[in-house]
C-alpha positions as CSV (number, residue, x, y, z in Angstrom):
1,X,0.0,0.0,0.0
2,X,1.5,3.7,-1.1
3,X,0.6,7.1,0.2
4,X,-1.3,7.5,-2.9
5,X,-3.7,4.5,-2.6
6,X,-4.1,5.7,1.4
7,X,-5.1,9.7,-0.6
8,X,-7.7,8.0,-3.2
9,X,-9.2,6.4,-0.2
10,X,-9.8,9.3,1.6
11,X,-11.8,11.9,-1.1
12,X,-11.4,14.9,1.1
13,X,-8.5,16.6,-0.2
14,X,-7.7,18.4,4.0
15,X,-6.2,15.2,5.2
16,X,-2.3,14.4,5.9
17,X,-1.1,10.8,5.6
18,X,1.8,10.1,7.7
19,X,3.9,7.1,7.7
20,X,5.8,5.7,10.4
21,X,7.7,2.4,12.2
22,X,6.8,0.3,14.7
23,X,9.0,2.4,16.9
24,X,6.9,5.6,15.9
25,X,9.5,7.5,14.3
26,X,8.5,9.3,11.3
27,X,9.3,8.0,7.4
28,X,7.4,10.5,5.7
29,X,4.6,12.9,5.9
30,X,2.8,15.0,2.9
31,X,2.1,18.0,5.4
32,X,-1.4,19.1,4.4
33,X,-2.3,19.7,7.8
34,X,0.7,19.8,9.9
35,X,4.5,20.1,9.1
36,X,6.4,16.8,10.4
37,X,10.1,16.3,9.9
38,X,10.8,12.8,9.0
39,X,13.0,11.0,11.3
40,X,11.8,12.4,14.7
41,X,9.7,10.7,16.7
42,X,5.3,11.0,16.6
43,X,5.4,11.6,20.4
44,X,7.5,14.4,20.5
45,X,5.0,16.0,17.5
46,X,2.1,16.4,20.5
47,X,1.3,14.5,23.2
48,X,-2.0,12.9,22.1
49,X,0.3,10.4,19.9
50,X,1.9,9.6,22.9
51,X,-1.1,7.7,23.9
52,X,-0.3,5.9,20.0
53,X,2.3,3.9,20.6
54,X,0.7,0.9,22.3
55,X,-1.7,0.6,19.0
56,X,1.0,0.7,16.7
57,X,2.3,-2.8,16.7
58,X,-0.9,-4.7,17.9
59,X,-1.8,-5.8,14.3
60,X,-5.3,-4.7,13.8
61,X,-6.8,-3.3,10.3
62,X,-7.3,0.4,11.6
63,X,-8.0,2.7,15.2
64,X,-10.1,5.5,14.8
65,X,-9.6,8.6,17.6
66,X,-12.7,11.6,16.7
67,X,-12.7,14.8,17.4
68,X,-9.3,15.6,18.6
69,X,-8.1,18.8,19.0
70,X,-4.4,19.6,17.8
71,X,-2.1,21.9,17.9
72,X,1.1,21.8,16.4
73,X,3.6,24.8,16.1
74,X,1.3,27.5,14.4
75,X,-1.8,25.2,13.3
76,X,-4.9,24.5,15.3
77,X,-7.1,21.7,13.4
78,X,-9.5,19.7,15.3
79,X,-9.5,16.1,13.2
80,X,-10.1,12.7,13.3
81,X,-7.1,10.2,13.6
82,X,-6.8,7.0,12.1
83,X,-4.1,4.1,12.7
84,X,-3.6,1.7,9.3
85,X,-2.2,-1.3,9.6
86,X,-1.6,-2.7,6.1
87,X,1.3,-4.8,4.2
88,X,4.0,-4.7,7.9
89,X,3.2,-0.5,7.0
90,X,1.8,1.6,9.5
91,X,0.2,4.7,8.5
92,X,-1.5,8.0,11.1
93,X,-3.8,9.5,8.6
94,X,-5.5,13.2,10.0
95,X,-8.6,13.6,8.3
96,X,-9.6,17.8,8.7
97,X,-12.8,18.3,10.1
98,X,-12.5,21.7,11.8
99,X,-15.6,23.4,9.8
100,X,-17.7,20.7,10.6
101,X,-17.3,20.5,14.5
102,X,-17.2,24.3,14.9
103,X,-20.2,24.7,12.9
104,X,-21.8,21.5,14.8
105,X,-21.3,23.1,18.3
106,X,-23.2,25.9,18.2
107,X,-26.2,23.4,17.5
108,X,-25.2,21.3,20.1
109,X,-24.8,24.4,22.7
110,X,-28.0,25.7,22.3
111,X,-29.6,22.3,22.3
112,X,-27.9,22.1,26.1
113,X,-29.4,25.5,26.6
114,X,-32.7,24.4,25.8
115,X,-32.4,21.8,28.1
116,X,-31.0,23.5,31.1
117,X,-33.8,26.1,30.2
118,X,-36.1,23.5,30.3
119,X,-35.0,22.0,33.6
120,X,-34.6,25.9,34.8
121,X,-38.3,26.6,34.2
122,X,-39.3,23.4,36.1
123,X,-37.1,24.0,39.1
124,X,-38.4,27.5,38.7
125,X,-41.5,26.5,39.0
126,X,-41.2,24.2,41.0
127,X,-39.7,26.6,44.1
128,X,-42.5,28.8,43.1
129,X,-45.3,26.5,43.9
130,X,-43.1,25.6,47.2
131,X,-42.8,29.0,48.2
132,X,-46.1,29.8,47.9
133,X,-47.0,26.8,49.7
134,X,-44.7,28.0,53.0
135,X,-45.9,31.5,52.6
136,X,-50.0,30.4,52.9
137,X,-49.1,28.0,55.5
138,X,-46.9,30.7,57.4
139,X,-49.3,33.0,56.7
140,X,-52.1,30.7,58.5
141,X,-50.1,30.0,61.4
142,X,-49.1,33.7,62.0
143,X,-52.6,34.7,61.8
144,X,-53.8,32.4,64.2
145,X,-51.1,32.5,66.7
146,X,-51.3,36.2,67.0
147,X,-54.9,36.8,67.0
148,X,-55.5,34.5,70.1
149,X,-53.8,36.6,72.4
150,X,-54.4,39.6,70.3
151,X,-58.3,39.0,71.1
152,X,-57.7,38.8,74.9
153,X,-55.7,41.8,74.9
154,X,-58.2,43.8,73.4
155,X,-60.9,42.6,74.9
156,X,-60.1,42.7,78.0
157,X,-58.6,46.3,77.5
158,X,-62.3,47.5,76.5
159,X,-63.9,45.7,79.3
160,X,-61.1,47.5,81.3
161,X,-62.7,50.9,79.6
162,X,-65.8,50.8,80.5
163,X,-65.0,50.9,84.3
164,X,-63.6,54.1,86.6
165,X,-60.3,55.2,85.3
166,X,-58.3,58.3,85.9
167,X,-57.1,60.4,83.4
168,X,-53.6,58.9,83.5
169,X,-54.9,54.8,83.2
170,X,-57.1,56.2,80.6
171,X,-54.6,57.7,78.8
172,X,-52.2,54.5,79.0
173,X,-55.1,52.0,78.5
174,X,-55.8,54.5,75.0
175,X,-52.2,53.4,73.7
176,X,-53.0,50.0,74.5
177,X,-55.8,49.6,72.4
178,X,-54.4,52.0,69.4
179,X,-51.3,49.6,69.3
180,X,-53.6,46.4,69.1
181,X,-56.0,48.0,66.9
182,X,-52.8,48.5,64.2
183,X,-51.5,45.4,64.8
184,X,-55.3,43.9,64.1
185,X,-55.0,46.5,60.6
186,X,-51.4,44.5,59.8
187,X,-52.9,41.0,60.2
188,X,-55.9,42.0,58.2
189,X,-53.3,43.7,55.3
190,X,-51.5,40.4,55.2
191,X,-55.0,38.1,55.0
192,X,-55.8,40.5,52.6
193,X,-52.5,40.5,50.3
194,X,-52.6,36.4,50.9
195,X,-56.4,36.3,49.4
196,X,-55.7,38.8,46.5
197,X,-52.5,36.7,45.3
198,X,-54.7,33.4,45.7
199,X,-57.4,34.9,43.8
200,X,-60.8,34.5,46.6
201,X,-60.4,37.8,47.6
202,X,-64.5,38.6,47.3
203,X,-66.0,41.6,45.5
204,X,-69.5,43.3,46.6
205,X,-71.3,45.3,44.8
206,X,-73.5,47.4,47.0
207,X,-75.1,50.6,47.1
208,X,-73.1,53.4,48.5
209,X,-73.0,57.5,49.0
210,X,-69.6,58.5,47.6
211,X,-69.7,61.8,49.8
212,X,-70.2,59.6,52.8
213,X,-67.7,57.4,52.4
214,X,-65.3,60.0,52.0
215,X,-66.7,62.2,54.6
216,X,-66.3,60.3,57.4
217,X,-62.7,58.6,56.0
218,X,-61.6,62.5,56.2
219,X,-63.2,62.7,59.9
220,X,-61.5,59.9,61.1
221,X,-58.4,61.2,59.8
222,X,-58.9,64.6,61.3
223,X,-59.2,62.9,64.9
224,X,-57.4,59.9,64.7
225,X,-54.0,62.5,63.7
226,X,-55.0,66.0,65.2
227,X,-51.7,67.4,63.9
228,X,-51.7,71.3,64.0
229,X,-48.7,71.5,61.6
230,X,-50.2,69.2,58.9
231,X,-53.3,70.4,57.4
232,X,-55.7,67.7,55.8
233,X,-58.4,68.9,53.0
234,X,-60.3,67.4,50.5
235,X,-62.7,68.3,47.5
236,X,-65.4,66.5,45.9
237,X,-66.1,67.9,42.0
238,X,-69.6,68.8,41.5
239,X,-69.8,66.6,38.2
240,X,-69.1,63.7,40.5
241,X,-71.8,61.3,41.2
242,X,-72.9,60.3,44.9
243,X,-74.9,57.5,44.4
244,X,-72.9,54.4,42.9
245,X,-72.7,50.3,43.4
246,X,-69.3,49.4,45.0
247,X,-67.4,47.9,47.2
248,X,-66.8,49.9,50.4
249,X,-64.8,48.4,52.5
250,X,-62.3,48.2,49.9
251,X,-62.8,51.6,48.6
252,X,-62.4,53.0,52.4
253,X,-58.9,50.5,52.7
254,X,-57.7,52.5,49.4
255,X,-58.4,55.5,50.9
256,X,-56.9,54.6,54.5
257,X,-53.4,53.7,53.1
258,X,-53.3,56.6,50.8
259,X,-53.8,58.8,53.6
260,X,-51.8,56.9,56.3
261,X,-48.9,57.1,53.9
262,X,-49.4,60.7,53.3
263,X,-49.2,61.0,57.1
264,X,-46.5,58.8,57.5
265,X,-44.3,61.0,54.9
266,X,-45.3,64.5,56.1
267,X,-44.0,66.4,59.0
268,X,-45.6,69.2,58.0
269,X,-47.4,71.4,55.3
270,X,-50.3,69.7,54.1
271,X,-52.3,66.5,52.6
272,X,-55.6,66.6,50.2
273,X,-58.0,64.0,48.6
274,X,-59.3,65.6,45.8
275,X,-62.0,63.4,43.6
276,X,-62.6,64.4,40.1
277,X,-64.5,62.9,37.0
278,X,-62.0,60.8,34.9
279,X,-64.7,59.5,32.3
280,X,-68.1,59.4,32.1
281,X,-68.2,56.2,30.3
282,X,-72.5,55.7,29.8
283,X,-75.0,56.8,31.3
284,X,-74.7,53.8,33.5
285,X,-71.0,53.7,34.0
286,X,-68.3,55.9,35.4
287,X,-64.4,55.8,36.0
288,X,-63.1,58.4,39.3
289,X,-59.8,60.0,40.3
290,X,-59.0,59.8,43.5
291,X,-55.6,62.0,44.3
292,X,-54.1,62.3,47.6
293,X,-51.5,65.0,47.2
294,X,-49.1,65.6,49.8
295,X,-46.2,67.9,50.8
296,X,-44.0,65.8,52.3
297,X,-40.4,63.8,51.6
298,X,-41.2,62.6,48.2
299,X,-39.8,59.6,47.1
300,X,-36.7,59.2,44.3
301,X,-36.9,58.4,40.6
302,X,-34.8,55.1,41.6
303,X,-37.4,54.4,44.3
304,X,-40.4,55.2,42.3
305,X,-41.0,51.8,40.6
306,X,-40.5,49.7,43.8
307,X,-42.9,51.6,46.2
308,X,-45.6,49.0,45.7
309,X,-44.0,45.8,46.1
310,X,-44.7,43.8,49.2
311,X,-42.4,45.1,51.9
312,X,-41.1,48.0,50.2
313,X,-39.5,50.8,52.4
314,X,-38.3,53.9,51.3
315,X,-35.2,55.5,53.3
316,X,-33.9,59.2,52.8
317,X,-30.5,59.5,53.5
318,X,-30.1,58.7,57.4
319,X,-34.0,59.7,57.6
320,X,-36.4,57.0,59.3
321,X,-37.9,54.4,56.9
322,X,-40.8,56.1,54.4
323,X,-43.5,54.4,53.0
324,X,-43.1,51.2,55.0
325,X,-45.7,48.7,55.7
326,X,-48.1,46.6,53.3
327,X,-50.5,49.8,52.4
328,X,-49.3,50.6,49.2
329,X,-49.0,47.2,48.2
330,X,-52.9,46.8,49.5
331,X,-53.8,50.3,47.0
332,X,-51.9,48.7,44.3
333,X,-53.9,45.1,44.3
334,X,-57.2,46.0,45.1
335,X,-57.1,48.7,42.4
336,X,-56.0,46.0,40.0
337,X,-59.0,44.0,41.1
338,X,-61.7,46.5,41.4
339,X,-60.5,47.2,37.4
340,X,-58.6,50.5,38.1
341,X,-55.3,51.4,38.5
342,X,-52.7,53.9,40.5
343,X,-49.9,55.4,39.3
344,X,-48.1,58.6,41.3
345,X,-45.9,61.5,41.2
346,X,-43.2,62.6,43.2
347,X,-40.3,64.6,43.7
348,X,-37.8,64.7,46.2
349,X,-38.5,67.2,49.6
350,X,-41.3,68.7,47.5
351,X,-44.2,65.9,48.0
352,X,-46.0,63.4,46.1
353,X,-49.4,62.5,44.5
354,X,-50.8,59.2,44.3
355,X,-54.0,58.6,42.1
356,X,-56.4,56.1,42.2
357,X,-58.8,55.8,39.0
358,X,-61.8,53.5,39.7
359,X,-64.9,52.1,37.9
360,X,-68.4,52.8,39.2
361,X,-71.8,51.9,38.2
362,X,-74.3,54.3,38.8
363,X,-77.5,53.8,40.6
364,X,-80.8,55.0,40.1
365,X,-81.5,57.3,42.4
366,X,-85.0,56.2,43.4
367,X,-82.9,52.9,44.2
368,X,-84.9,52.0,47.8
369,X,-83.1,51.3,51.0
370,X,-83.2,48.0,51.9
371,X,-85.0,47.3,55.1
372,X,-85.4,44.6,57.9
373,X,-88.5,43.6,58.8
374,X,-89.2,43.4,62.5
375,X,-88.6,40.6,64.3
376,X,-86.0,39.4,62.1
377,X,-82.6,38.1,64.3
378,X,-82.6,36.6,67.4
379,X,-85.1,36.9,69.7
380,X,-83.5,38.8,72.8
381,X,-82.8,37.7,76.1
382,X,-82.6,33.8,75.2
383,X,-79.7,31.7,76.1
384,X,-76.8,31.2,74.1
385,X,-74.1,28.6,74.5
386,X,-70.6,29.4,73.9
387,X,-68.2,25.7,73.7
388,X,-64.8,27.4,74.8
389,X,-61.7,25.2,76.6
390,X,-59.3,28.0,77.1
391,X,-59.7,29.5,80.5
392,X,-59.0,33.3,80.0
393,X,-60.9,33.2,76.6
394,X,-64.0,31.6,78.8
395,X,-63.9,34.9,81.7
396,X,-63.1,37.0,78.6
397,X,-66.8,36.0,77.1
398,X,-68.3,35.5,80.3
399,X,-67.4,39.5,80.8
400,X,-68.4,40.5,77.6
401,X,-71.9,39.5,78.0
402,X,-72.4,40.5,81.4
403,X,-75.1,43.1,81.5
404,X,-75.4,43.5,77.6
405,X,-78.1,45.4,75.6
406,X,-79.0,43.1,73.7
407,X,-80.2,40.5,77.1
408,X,-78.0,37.3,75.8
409,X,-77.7,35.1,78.3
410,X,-74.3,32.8,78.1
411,X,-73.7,29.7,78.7
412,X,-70.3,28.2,78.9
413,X,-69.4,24.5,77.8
414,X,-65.6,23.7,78.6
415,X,-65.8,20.8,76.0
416,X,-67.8,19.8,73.2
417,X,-68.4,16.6,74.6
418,X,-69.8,18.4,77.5
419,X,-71.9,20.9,74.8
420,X,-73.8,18.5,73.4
421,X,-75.4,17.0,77.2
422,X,-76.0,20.5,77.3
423,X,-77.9,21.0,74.0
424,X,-79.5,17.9,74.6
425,X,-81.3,19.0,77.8
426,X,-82.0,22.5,77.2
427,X,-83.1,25.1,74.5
428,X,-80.5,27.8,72.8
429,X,-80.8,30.0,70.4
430,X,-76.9,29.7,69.3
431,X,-74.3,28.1,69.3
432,X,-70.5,29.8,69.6
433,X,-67.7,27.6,68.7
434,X,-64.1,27.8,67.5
435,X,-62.1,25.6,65.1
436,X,-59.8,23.6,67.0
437,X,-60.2,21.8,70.6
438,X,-57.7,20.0,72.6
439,X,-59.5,16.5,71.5
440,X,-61.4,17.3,68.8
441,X,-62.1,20.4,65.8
442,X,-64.6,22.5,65.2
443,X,-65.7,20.8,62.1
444,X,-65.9,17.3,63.8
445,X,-68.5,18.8,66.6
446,X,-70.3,20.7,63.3
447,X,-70.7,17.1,61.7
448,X,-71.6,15.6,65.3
449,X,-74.2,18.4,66.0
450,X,-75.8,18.0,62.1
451,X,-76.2,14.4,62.8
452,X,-78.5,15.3,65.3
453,X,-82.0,16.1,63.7
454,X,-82.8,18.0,66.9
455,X,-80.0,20.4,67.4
456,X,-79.4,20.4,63.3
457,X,-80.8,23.8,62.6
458,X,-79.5,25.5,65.7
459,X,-77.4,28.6,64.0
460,X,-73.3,28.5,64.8
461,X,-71.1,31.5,64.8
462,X,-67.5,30.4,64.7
463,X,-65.5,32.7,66.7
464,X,-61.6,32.0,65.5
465,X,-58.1,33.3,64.8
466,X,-57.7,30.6,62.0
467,X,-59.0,33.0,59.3
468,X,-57.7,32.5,56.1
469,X,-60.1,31.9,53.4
470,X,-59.5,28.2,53.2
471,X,-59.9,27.9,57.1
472,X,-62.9,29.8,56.6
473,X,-64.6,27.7,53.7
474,X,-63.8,24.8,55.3
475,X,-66.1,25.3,58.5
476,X,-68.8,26.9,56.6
477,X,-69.2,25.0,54.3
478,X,-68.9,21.9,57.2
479,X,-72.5,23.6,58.5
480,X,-71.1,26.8,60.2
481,X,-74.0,29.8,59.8
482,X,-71.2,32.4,60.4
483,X,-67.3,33.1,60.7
484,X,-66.0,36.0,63.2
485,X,-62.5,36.6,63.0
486,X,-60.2,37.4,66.1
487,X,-59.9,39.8,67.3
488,X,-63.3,41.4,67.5
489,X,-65.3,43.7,69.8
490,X,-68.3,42.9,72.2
491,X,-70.7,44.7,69.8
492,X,-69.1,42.8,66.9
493,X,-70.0,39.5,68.3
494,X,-73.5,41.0,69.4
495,X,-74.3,42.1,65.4
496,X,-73.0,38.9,64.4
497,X,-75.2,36.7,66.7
498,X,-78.0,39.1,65.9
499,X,-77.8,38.6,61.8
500,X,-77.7,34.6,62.6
């Protein structure tokens, strides 16, 4: 066999045939690819062909080596290698194929993209769904561990209220309850923010007075903050309709938060709610702005776009935290959901103005009141049972409806065990029960209690600090009539037996 029957083997014209001994010292070379000096050794050309030298003399047909990369003096080719073994001649042929591997790779590197995209996304996703899952059930725990106490503390502070203070206890018992009544407003933010994200945040559509609504938000401003150096105003245009279907509550949480941030960021000057016609969409349909403008730190063109993300706070050179809390985050989602949006305005030690623009229906004004015929609720001064285990929560009730208006008399069951002997051998009107018990839940006693065709229709308001939506469902829809969250007031749990 000669080099040239080796060369009409191999078509492509980029490959170098080079001949050697069995001791791998060079004979001759053509140098297509590579310049080789004959007499020196392989090995000392680079050290791939030291790895050769076994093959050499073990007398098989051929060896083939892909995809090597070489580079020898000046030349880079990547090639395949071939040993020949023909005739006692042995023959390394390098066969070029640089244009094909570096074109190839770029195939194969975005096809190992796409896959580690691919598993990206999934893990992505995957810590998504377990993040969310830690932040409901963190979210549920946190809710119900702080609103147990939370309930005692308040409700025993307004027990302790209605008793003969002097003006000092007063005044101390007064910071009590305004620090438990904002940590109540932070639990409710984060229930709310958990709901919105989850999607079963609820919607009413209700009639309401626009001036109203905004009237007594501005009252309760004017005395909850009472600052002489801050000056709160507001103006209703005249083209603005009064009489609308909405959703109040959320439409008064817009409002609070826009206004407790204008408080928060203004040490003095002033702060207005001015409400203007955006559109007037049909004769039926109308979109609002709702401005708040204030004069206070302002917030930064870099901190502009992050002011409504959860947990945002704004910091002014060495200047206390600005903006902080959950409220803008709350104005941000429940505009999104009510169909609006909010956008603001701002500048740096000159103030800012946040607007709110909102959707309305407008009612008829003829639209009747709705009313409550007499005799509808529960009849007064009739027993009610409440099935509670936890002693302070039992003397906290047992206070509570002591000498109330509304001539409830209570009834305390320390287990539900105990409840149902109860039930059994006397009449109620109600039933108050919470969710979980030291043997049992809530839900087992509902299904216990429904069994039961003579206690099945007797109405139960669950009282509870386990109050997110699920939690909430989930009893209710296990026979519960009502759900009161904790904390809550002793006319809240009056108005809620009352509607049973």
């Amino acid at each position: 066999m000669s080099l040239n029957d080796i060369k009409a083997y191999y078509v492509n014209n980029k490959v170098q045939i080079i001949e050697v001994d069995n001791n791998g010292v060079i004979i001759s070379s053509d140098d297509v690819l590579f310049t080789f000096k004959a007499n020196e050794k392989l090995e000392d050309q680079h050290p791939f062909f030291y790895a050769l030298l076994p093959l050499l003399n073990q007398g098989d047909d051929s060896e083939s080596f892909p995809c090597i990369n070489l580079q020898i003096n000046e030349a880079h080719q990547i090639v395949d290698i071939n040993i020949i073994n023909k005739d006692d001649k042995l023959f390394v042929v390098l066969t070029d194929f640089t244009s094909h591997y570096e074109n190839s790779q770029p195939l194969v590197q975005e096809k190992n993209e796409s896959v580690i995209a691919g598993y990206k996304l999934q893990f992505e996703r995957e810590l998504l769904f377990a993040k969310e899952e830690f932040k409901n059930s963190f979210l549920a725990h946190l809710n119900h561990e702080i609103r147990n106490p939370l309930n005692a503390l308040l409700g025993f502070a307004e027990i302790l209220s209605e008793t003969s203070l002097t003006f000092q206890q007063k005044e101390t018992l007064g910071v009590l309850q305004k620090t438990g009544v904002h940590i109540k407003v932070l639990m409710d933010d984060l229930l709310d923010i958990s709901k919105i994200e989850m999607g079963v945040l609820k919607i009413k559509e209700v009639p309401i007075n626009l001036y109203s609504v905004v009237a007594s938000m501005i009252k309760h401003f004017q005395i909850k903050k009472n600052k002489p150096n801050i000056t709160l105003t507001y103006k209703t245009e005249s083209n603005v309709p009064s009489k609308l279907y909405g959703d109040p509550t959320r439409i008064n949480q817009i409002l609070y938060n826009l206004l407790e941030n204008a408080y928060r960021n203004t040490t003095e000057g002033s702060i207005h709610l001015h409400i203007s016609l955006n559109e007037m969409v049909s004769k039926e349909e109308v979109s609002l702005n709702f401005t708040v403008k204030d004069t206070g730190n302002g917030i930064s063109e870099k901190q502009i776009n992050q002011i409504f993300d959860s947990y945002m706070q704004l910091q002014i050179e060495k200047e206390k935290p600005l903006g902080d809390g959950l409220g803008l985050k709350i104005v941000k989602d429940l505009s999104t959901l009510l169909g609006g949006t909010v956008s603001v305005k701002s500048e740096v030690s000159k103030g800012s103005d946040f607007t709110v623009i909102l959707p309305f229906k407008i009612r008829d004004k003829k639209t009747k009141k709705k009313t409550i015929p007499k005799g509808s609720g529960i009849v007064m001064s009739k027993r009610i049972i409440a099935v509670e285990d936890d002693t302070l929560n039992q003397m906290l009730l047992m206070k509570q409806f002591i000498d109330n208006e509304k001539g409830y008399t209570l009834e305390i069951a320390p287990t539900p065990a105990i409840a149902m002997q109860m039930l059994e051998a006397k009449k109620y009107l109600a039933i108050i029960i919470k969710q979980t018990y030291s043997k049992t839940t809530g839900i087992e006693f509902l299904n216990e209690l429904k069994s039961n065709s003579a206690l099945a229709d007797i109405p139960v308001l669950v009282v509870s600090g386990k109050a997110m939506i699920e939690e909430q469902d989930a009893i209710l829809k296990a026979g519960a009539s009502a759900f009161l969250k904790k904390p809550y007031s002793k006319s809240q749990i009056f108005k809620a037996l009352q509607r049973l």
